[in-house]
N, CA, C and O atoms as a Tripos MOL2 file, in Angstrom:
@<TRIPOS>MOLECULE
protein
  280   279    70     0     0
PROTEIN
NO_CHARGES

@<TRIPOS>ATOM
      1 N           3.2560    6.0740   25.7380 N.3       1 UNK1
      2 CA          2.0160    5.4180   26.1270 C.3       1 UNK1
      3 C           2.2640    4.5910   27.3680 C.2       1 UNK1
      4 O           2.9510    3.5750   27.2650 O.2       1 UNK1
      5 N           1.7440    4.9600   28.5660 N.am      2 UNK2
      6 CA          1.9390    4.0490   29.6390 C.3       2 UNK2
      7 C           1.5290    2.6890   29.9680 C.2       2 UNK2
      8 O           0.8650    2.2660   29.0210 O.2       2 UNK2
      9 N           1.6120    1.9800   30.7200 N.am      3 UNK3
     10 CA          0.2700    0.9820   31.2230 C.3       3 UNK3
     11 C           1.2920   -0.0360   31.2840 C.2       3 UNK3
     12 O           2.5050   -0.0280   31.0760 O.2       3 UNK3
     13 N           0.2930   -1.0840   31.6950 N.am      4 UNK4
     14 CA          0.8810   -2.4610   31.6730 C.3       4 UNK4
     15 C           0.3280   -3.3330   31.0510 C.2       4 UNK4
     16 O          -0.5680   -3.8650   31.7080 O.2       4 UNK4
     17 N           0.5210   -3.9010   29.6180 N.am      5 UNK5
     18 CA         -0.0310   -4.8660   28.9810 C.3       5 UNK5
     19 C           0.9560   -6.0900   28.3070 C.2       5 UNK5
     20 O           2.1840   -6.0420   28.2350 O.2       5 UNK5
     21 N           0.0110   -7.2770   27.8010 N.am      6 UNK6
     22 CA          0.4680   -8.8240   28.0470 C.3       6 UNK6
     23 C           1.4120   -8.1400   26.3550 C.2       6 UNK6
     24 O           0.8000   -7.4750   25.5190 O.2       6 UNK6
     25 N           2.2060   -8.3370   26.2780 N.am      7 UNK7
     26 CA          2.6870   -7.7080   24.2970 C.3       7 UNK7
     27 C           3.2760   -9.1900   24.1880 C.2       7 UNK7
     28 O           3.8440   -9.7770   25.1090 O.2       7 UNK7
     29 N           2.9830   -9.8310   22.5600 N.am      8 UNK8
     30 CA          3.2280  -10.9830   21.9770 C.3       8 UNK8
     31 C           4.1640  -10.4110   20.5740 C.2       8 UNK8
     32 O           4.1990   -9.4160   19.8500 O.2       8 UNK8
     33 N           4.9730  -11.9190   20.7430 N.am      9 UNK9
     34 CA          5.9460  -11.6670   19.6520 C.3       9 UNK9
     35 C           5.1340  -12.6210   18.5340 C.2       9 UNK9
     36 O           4.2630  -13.4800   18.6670 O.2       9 UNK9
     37 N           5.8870  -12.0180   17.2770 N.am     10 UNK10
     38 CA          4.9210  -12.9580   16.2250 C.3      10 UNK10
     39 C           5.0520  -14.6560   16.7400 C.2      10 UNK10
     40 O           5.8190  -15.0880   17.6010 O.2      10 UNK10
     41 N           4.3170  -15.2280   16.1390 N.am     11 UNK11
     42 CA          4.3700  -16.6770   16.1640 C.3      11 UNK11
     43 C           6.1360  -17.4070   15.2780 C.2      11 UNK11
     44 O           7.0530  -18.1010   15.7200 O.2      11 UNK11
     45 N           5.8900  -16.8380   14.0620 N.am     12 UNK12
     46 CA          7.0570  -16.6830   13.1360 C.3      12 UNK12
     47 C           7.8960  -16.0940   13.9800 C.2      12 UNK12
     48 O           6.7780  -15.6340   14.2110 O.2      12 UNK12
     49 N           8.7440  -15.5940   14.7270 N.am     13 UNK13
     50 CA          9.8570  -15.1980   15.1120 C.3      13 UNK13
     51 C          10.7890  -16.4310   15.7980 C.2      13 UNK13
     52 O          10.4950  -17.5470   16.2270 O.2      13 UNK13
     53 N          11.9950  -15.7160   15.6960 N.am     14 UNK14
     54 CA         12.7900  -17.2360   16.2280 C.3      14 UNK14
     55 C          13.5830  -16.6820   16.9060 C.2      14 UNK14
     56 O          14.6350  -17.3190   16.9640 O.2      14 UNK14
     57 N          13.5850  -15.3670   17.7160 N.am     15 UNK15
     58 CA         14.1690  -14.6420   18.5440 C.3      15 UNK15
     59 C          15.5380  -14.1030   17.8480 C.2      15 UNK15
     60 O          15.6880  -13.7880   16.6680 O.2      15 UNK15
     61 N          16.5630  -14.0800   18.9740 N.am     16 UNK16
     62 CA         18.0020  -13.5010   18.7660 C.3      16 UNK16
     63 C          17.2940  -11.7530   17.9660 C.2      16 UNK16
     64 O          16.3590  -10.9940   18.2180 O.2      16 UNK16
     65 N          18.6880  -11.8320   16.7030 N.am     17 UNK17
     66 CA         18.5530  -10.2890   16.5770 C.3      17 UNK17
     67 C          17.2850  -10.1660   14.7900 C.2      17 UNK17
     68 O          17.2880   -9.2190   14.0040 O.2      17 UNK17
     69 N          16.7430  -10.9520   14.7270 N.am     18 UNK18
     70 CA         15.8980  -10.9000   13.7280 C.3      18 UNK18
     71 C          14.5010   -9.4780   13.9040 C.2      18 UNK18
     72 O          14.0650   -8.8340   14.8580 O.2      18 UNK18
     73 N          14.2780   -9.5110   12.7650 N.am     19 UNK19
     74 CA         13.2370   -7.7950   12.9800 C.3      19 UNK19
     75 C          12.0050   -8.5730   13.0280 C.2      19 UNK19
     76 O          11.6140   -9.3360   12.1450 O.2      19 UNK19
     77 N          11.3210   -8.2710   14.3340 N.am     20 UNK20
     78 CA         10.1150   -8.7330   14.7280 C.3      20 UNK20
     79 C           9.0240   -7.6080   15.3020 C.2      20 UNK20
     80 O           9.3990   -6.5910   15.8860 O.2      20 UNK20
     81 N           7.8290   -7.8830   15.0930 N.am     21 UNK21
     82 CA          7.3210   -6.8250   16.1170 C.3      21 UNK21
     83 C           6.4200   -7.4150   17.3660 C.2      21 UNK21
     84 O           6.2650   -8.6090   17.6240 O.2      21 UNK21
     85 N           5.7930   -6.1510   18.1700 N.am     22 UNK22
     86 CA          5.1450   -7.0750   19.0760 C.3      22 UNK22
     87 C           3.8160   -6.3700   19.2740 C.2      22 UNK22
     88 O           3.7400   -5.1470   19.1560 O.2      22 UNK22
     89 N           2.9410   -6.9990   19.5240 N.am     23 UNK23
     90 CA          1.4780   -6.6860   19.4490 C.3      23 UNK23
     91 C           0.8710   -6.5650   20.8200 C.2      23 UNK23
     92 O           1.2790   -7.5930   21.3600 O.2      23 UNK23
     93 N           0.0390   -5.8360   21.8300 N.am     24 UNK24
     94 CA         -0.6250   -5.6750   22.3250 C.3      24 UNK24
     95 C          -2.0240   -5.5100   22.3750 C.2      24 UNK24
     96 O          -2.2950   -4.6820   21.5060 O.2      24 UNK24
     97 N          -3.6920   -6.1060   23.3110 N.am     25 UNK25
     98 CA         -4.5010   -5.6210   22.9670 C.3      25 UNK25
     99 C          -4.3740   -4.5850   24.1350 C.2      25 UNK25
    100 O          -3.4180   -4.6470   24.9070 O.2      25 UNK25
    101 N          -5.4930   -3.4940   24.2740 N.am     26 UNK26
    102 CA         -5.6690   -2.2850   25.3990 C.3      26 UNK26
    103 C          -6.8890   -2.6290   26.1270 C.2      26 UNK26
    104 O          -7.2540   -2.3020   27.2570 O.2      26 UNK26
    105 N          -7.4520   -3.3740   25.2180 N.am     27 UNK27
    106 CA         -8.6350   -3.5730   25.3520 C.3      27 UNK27
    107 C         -10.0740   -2.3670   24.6330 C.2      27 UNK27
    108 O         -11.3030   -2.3110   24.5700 O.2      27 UNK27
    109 N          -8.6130   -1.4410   24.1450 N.am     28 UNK28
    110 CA         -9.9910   -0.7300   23.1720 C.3      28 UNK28
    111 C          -8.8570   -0.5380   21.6160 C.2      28 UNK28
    112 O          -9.3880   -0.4280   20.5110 O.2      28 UNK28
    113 N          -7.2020   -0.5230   21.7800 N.am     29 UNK29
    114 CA         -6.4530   -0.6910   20.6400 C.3      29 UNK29
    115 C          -5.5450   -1.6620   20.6280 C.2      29 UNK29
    116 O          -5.3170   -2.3790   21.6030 O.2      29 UNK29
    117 N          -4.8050   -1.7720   19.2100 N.am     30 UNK30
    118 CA         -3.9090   -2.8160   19.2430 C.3      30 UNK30
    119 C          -2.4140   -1.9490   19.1900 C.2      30 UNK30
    120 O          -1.9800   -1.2100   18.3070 O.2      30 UNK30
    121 N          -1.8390   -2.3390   20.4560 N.am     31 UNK31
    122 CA         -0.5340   -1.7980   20.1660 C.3      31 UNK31
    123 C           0.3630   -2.0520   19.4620 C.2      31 UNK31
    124 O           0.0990   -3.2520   19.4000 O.2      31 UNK31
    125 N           1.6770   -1.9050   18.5390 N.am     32 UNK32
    126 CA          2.5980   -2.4930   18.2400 C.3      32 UNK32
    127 C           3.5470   -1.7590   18.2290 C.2      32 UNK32
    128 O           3.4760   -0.6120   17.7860 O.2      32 UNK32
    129 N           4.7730   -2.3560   18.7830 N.am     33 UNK33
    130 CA          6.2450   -1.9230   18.9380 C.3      33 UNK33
    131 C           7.5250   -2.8490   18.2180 C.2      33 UNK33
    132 O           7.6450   -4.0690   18.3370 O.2      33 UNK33
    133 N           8.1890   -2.1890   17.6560 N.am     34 UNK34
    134 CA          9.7520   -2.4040   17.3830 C.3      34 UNK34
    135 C           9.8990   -3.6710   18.6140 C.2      34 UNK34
    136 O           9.8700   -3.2710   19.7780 O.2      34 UNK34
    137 N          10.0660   -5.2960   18.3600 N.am     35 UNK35
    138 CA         11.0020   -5.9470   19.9260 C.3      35 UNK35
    139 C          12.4840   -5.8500   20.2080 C.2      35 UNK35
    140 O          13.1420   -6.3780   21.1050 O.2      35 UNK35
    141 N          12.8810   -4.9840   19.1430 N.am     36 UNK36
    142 CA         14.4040   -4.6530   19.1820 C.3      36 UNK36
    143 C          14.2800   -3.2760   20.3490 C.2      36 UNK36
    144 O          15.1070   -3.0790   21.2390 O.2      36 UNK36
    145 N          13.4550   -2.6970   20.1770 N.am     37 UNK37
    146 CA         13.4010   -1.1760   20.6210 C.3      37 UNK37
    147 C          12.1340   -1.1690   21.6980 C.2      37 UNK37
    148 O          11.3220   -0.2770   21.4540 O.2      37 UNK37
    149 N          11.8230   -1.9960   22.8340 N.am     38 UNK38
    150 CA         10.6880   -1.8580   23.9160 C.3      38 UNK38
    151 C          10.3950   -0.5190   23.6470 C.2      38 UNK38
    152 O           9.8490   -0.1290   22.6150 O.2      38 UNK38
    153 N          10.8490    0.3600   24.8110 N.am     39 UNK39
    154 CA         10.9930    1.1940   25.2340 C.3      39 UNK39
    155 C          10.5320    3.0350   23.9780 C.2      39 UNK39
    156 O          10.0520    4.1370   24.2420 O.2      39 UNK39
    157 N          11.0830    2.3170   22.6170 N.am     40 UNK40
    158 CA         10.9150    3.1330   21.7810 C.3      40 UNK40
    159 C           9.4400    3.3500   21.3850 C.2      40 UNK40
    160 O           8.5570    3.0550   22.1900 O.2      40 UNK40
    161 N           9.0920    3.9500   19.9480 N.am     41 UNK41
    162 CA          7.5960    4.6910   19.7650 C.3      41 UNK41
    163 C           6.7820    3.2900   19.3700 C.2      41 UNK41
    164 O           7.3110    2.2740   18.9200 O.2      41 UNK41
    165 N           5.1470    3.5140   19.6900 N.am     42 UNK42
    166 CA          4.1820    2.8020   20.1690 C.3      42 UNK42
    167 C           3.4420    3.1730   18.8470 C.2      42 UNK42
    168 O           3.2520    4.3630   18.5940 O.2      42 UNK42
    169 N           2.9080    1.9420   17.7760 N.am     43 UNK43
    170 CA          1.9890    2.3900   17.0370 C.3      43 UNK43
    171 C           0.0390    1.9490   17.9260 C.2      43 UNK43
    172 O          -0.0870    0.8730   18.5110 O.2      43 UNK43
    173 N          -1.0500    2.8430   17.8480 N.am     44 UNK44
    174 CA         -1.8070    2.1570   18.3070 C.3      44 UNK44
    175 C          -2.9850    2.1120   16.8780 C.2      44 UNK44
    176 O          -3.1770    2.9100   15.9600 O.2      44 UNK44
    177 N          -3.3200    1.3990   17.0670 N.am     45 UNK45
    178 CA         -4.8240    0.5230   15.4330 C.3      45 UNK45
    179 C          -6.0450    0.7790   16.5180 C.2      45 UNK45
    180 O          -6.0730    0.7240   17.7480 O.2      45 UNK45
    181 N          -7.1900    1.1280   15.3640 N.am     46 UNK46
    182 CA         -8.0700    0.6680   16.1790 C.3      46 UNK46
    183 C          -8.7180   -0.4660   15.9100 C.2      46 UNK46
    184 O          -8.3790   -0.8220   14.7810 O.2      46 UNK46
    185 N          -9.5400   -1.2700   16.4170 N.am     47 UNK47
    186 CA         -9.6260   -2.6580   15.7280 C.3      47 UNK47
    187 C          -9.6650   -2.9460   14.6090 C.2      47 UNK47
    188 O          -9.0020   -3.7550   13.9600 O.2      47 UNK47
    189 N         -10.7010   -2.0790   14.2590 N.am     48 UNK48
    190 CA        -11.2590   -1.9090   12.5780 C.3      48 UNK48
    191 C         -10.0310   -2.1410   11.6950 C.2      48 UNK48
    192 O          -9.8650   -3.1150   10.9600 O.2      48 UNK48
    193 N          -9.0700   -0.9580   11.8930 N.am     49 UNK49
    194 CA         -7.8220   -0.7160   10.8160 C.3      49 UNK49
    195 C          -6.7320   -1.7270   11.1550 C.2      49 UNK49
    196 O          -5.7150   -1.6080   10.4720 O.2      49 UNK49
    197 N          -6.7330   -2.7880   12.1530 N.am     50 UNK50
    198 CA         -6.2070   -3.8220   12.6970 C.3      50 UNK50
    199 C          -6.7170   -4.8630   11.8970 C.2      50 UNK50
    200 O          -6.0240   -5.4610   11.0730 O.2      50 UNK50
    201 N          -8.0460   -5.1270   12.1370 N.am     51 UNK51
    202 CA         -8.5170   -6.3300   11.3550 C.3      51 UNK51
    203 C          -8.2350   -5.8280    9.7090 C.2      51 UNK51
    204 O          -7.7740   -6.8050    9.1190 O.2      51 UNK51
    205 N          -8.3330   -4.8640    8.9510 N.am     52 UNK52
    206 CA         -8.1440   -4.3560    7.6080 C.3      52 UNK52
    207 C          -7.0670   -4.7530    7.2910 C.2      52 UNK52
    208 O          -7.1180   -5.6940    6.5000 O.2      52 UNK52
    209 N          -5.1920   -4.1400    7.8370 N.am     53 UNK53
    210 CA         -4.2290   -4.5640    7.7370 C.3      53 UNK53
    211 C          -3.6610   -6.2120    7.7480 C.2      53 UNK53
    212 O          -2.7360   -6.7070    7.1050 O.2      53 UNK53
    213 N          -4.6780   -6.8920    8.8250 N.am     54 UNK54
    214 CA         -4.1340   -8.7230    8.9160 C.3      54 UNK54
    215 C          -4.7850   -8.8640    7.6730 C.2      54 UNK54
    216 O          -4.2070   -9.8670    7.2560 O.2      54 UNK54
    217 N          -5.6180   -8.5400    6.7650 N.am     55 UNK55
    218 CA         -6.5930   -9.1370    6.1310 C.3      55 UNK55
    219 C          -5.8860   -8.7990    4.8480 C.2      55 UNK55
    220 O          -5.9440   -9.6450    3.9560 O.2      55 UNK55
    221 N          -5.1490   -7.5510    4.6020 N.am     56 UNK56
    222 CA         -4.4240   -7.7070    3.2450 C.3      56 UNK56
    223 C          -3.2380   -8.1020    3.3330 C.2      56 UNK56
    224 O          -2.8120   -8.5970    2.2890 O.2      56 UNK56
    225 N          -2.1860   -8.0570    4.6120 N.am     57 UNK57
    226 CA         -1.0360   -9.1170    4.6910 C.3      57 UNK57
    227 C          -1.4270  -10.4370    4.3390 C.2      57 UNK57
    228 O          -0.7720  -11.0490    3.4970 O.2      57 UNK57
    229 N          -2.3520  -10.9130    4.8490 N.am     58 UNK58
    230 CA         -2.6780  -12.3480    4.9470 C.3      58 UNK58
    231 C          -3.1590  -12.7180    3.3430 C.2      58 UNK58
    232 O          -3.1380  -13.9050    3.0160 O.2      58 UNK58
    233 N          -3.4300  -12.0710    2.7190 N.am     59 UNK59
    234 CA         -4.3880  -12.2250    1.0130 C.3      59 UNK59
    235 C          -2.2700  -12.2750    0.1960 C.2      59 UNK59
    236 O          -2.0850  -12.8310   -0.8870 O.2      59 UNK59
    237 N          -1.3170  -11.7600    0.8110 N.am     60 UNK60
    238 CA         -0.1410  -11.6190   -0.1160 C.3      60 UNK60
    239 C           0.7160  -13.1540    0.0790 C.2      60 UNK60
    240 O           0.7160  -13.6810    1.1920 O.2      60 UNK60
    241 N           1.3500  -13.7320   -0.9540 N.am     61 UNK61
    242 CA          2.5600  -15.0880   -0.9940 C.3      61 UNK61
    243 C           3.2160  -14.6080    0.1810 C.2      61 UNK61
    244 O           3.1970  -13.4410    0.5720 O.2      61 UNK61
    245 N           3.8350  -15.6320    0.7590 N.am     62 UNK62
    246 CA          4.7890  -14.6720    1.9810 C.3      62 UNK62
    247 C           6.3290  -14.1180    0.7230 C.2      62 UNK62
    248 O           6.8200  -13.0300    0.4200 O.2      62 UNK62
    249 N           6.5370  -15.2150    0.4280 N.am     63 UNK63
    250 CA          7.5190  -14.6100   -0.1300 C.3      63 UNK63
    251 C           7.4450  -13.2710   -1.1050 C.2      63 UNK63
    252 O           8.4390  -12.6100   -1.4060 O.2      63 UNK63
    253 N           6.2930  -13.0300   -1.4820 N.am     64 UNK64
    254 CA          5.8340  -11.0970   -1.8710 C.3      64 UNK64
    255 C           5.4570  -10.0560   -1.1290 C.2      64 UNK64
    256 O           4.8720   -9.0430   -1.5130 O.2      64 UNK64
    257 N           5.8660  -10.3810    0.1250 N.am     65 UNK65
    258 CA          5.0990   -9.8300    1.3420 C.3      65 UNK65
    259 C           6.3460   -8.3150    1.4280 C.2      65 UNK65
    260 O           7.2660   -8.2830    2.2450 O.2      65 UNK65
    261 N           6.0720   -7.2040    0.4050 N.am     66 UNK66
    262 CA          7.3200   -5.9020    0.6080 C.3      66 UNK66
    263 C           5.8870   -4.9800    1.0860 C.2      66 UNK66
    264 O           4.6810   -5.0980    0.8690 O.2      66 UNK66
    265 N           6.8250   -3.9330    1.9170 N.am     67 UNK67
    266 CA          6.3410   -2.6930    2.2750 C.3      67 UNK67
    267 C           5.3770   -1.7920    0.8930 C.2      67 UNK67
    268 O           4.4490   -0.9850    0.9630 O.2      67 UNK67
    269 N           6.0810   -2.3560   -0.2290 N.am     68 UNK68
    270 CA          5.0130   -1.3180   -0.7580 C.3      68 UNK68
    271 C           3.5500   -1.7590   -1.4990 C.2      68 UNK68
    272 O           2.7260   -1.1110   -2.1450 O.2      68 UNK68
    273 N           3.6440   -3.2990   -1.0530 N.am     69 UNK69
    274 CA          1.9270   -3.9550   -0.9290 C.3      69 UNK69
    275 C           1.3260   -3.3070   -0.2320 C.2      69 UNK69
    276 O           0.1090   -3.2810   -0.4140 O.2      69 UNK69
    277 N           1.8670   -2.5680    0.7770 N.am     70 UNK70
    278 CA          0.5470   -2.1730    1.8120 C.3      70 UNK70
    279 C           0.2200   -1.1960    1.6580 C.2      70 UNK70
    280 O          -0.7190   -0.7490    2.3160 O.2      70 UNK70
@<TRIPOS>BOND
     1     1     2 1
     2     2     3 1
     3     3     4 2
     4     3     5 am
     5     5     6 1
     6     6     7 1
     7     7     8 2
     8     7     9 am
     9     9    10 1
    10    10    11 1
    11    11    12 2
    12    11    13 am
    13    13    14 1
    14    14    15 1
    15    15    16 2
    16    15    17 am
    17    17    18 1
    18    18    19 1
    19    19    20 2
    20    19    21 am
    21    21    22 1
    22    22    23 1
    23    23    24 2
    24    23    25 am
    25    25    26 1
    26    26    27 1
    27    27    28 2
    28    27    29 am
    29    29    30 1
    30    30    31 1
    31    31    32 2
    32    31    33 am
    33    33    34 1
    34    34    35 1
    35    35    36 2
    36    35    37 am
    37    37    38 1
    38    38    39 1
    39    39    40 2
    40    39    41 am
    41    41    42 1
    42    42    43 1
    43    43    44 2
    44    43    45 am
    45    45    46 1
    46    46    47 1
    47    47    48 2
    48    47    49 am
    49    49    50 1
    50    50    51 1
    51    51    52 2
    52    51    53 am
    53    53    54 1
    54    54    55 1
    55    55    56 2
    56    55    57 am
    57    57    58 1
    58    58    59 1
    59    59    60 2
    60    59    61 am
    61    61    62 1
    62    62    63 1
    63    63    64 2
    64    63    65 am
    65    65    66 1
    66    66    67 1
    67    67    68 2
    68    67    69 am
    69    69    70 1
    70    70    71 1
    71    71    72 2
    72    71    73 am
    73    73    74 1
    74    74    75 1
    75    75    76 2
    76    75    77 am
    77    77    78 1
    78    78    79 1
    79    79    80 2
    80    79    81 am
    81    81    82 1
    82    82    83 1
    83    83    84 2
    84    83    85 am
    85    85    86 1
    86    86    87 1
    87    87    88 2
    88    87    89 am
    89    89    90 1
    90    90    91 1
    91    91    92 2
    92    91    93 am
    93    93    94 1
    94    94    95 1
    95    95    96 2
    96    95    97 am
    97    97    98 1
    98    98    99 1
    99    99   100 2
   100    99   101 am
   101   101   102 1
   102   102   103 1
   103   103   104 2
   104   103   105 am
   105   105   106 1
   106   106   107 1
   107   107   108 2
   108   107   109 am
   109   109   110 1
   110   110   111 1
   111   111   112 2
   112   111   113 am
   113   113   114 1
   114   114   115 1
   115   115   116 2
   116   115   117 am
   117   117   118 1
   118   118   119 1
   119   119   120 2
   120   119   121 am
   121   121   122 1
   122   122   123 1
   123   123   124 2
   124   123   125 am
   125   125   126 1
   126   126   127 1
   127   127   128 2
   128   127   129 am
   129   129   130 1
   130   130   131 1
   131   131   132 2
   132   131   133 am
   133   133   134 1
   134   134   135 1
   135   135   136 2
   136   135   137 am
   137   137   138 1
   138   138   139 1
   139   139   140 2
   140   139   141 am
   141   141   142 1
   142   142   143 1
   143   143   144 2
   144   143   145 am
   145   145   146 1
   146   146   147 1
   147   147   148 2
   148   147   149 am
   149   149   150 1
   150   150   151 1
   151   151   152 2
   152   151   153 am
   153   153   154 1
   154   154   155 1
   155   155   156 2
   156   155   157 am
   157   157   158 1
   158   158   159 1
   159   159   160 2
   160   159   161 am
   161   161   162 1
   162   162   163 1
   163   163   164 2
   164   163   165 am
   165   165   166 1
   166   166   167 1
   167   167   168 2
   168   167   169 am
   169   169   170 1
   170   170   171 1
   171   171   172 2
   172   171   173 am
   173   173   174 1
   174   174   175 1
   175   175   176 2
   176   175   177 am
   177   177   178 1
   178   178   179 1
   179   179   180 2
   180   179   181 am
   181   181   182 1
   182   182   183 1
   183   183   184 2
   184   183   185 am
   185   185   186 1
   186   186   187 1
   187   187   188 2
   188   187   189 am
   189   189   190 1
   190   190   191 1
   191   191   192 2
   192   191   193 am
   193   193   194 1
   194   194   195 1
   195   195   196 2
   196   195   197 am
   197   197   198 1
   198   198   199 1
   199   199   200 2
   200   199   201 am
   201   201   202 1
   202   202   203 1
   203   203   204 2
   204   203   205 am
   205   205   206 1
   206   206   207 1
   207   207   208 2
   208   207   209 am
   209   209   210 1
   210   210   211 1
   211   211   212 2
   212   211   213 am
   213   213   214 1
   214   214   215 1
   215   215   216 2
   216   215   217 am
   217   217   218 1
   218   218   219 1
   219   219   220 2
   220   219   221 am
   221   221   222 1
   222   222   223 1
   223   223   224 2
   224   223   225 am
   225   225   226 1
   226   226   227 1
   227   227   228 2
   228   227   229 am
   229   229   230 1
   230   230   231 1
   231   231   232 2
   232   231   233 am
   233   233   234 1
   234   234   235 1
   235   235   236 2
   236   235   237 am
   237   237   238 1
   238   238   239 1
   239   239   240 2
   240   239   241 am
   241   241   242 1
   242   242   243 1
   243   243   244 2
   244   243   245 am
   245   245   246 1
   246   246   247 1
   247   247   248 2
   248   247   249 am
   249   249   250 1
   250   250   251 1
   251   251   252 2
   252   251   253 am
   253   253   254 1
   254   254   255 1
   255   255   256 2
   256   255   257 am
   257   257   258 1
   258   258   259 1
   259   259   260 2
   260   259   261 am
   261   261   262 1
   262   262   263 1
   263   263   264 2
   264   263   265 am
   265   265   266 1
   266   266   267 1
   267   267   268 2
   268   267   269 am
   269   269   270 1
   270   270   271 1
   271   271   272 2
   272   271   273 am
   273   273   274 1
   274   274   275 1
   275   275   276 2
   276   275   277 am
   277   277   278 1
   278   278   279 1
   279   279   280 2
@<TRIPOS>SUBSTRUCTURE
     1 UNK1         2 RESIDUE 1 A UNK
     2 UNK2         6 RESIDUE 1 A UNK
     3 UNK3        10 RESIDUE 1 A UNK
     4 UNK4        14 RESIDUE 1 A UNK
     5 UNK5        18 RESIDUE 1 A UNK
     6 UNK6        22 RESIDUE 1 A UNK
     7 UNK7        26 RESIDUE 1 A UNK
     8 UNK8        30 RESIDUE 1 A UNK
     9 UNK9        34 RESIDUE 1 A UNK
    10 UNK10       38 RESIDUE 1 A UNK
    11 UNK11       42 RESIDUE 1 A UNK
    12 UNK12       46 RESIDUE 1 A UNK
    13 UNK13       50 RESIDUE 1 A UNK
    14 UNK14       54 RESIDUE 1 A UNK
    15 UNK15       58 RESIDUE 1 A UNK
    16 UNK16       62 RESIDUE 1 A UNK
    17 UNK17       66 RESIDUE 1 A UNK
    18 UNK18       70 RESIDUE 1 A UNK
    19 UNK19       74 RESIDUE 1 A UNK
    20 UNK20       78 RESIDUE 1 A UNK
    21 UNK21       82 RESIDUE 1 A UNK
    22 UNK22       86 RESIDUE 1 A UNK
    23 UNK23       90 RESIDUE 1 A UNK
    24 UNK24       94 RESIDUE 1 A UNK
    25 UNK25       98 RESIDUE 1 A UNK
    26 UNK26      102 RESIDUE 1 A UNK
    27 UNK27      106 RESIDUE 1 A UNK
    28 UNK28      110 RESIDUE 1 A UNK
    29 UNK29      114 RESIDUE 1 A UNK
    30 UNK30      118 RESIDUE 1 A UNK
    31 UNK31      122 RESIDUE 1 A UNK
    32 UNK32      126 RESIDUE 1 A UNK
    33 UNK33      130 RESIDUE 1 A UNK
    34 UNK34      134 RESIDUE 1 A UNK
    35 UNK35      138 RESIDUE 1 A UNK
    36 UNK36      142 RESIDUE 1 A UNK
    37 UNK37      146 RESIDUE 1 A UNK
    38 UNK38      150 RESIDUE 1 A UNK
    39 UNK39      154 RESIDUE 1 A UNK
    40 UNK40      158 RESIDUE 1 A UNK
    41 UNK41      162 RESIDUE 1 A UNK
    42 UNK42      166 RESIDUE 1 A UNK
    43 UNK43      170 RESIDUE 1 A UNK
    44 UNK44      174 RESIDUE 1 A UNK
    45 UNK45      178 RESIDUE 1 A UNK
    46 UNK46      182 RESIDUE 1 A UNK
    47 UNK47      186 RESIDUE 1 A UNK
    48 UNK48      190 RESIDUE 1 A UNK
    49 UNK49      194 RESIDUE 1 A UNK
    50 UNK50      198 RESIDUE 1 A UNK
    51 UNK51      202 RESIDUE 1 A UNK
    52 UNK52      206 RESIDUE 1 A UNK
    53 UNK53      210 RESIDUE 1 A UNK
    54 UNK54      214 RESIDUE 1 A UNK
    55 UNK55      218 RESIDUE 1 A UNK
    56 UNK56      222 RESIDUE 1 A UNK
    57 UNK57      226 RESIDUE 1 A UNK
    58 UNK58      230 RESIDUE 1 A UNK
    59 UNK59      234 RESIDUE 1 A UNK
    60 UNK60      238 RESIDUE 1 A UNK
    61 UNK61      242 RESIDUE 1 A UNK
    62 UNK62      246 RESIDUE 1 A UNK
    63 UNK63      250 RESIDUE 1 A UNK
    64 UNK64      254 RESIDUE 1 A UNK
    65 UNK65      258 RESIDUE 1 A UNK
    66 UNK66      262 RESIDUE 1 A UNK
    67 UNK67      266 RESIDUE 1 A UNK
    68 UNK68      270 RESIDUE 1 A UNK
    69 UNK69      274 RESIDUE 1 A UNK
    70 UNK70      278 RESIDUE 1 A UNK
């Protein structure tokens, strides 16, 4: 996926080698990438399924927050 856009690291991240991701808008999707891996594969959301996903992370304890809630 080409282009040039502003990509944000979570708020929660504290850099070094911790697993973070990073978010982009396109202005029509939300990008997100690996910040370990720039360069590597690009997921894109469209808002809809963007706003859906923050909305059931955000409803879980953090500390219950596993891959197979979602």
């Amino acid at each position: 996926m080409g282009g040039s856009w502003s990509w944000r690291k979570g708020s929660t991240s504290t850099g070094g080698d911790k697993d973070c991701v990073e978010v982009a808008w396109t202005g029509r999707t939300v990008l997100v990438r690996d910040s370990k891996n720039r360069p590597g594969p690009v997921v894109a959301f469209t808002p809809a399924a963007w706003e859906g996903f923050l909305g059931t992370v955000s409803d879980l304890p953090p500390s219950g927050r596993t891959t197979t809630d979602l």
